[in-house]
N, C-alpha and C positions, 0 to 999 in steps of 0.2 A: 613514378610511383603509382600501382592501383591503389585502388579505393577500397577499402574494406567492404564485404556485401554480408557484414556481423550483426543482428539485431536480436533485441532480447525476446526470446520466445515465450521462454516462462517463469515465476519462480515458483521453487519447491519448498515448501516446508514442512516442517513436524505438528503436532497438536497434542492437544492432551483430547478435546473434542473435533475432530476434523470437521463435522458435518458442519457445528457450528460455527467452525472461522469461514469454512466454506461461505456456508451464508452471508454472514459478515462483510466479508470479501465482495460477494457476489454484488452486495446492495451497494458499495462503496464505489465499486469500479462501473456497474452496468453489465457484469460479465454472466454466462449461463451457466448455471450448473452441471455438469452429469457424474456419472460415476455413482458410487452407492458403496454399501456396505460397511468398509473399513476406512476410504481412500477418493476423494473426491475431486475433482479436474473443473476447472472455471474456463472456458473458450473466450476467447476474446470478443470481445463488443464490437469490433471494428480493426479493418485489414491493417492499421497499423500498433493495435493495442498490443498486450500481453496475457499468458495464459497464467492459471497458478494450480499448483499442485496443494494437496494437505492430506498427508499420510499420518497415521498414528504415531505420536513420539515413541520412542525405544526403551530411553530411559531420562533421567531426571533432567530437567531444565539447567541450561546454562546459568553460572552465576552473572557472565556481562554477555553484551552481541554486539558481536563482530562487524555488521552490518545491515543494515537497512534501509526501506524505501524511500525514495522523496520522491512524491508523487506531484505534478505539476497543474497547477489550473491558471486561465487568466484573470491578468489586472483585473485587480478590485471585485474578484470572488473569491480569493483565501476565505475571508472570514464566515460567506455564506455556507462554504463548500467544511470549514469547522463545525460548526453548528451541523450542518448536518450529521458528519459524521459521529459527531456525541452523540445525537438523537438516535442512531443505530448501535451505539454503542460503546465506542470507544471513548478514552481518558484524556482529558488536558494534560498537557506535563506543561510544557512553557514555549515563553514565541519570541523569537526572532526579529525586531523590525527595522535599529537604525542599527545594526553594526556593520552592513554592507550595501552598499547604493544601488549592488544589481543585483537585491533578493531581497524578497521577507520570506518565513516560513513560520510553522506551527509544528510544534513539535508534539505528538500523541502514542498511546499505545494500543493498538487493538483490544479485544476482549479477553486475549491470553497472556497480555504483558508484552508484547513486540511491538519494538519502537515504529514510526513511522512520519514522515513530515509530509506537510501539504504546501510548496513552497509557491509564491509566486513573482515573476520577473517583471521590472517597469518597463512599457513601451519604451523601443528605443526612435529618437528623437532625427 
């Protein structure tokens, strides 16, 4: 069997304000800005990161979603790496810490209400 050569390039999403999840984004991940006017593009920080897109929404926000990020950092920087991220913006919702031995996470919403978690994994031993 080959190997898959599949990795995530980007993601795309809607806004009510792009420019500012943009930003948002940008200070969370490390990532650059470009693009302009309606539709703004995030480059990745580093040859294995991800890129993100934010285009104006269409129309009216979903009522639930379907999916979203879990963003990874190491042992025993969750909680710095939470903090931070409320400091730029984003909401608490709730955390994750004894229901599985090989995770914790923190469960947040950006500045437009889209879920996101900040999980992290125990060294393995």
């Amino acid at each position: 069997m080959t190997s898959s050569k599949i990795s995530l390039g980007a993601i795309n999403m809607t806004a009510d304000n792009p420019q500012t999840q943009a930003t948002f984004w940008a200070a969370v991940t490390g990532n650059q800005i470009s693009g302009g006017g309606d539709s703004f593009y995030l480059a990745p920080a580093s040859a294995d990161g991800f890129g993100m897109f934010f285009q104006p929404a269409t129309g009216p926000r979903l009522q639930s979603q379907d999916a979203h990020m879990d963003l990874t950092v190491p042992w025993g920087t969750r909680e710095e790496e939470v903090q931070r991220v409320i400091e730029l913006g984003a909401t608490h919702k709730w955390d994750v810490l004894e229901e599985f031995e090989h995770v914790q996470w923190t469960t947040l919403t950006d500045p437009e209400g889209n879920l996101f978690c900040i999980a992290e994994h125990p060294p393995v031993h």
